[in-house]
C-alpha positions in Angstrom: 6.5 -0.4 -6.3 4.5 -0.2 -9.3 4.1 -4.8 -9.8 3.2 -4.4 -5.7 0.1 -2.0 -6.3 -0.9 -3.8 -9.8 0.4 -0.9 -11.6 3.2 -2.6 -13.8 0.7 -2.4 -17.1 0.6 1.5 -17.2 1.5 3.4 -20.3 3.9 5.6 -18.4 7.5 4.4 -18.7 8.5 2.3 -15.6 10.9 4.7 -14.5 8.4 7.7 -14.1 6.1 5.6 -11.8 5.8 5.1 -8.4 8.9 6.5 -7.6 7.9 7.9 -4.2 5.9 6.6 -1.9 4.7 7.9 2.3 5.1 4.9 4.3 3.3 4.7 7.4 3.4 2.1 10.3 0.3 1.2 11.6 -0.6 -0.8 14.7 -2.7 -3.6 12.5 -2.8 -3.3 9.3 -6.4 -4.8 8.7 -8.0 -3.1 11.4 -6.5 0.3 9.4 -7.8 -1.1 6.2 -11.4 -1.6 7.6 -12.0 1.5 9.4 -10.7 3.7 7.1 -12.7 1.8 4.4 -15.6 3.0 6.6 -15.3 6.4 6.3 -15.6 5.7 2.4 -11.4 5.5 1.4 -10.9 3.6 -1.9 -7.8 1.7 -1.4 -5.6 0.3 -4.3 -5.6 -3.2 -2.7 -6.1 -5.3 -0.1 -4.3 -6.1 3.2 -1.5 -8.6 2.1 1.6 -10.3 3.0 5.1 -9.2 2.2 7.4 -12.0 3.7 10.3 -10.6 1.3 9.8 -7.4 2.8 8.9 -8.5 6.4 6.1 -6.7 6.5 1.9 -6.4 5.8 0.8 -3.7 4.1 -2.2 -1.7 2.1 -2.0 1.0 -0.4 -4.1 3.9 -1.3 -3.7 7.3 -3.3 -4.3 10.5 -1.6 -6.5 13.1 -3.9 -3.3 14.4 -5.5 -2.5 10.6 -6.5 0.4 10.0 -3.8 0.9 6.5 -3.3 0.8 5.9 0.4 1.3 2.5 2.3 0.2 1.3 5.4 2.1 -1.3 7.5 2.6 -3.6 10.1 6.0 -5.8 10.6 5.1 -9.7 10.4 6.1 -11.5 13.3 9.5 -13.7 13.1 8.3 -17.0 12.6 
């Protein structure tokens, strides 16, 4: 996960980050993204495309630094 949320640089060794992660499906992703930017949520990235994963997702970090990840499936093309 760490290269998906622009975290690949970090001094840590690569095998103590980003090792879990609370996953949750959302009905739009963007829609998510925006209102929960709103309410003043600093997100690590933007809504994005995953085709590898089938999925579009955002990520954030909750006060304790817990990656979390919203989601939405893509649909088959």
């Amino acid at each position: 996960m760490a290269p998906a949320v622009g975290n690949a640089e970090k001094a840590q060794p690569s095998g103590y980050r980003e090792k879990s992660m609370v996953s949750f499906e959302v009905e739009n992703v963007d829609e998510a993204y925006q209102t929960f930017l709103t309410k003043g949520v600093a997100f690590i990235n933007q809504p994005t495309d995953m085709p590898d994963w089938g999925m579009r997702v955002v990520h954030l970090r909750d006060p304790e630094e817990n990656l979390i990840e919203f989601f939405t499936p893509l649909k088959p093309e």
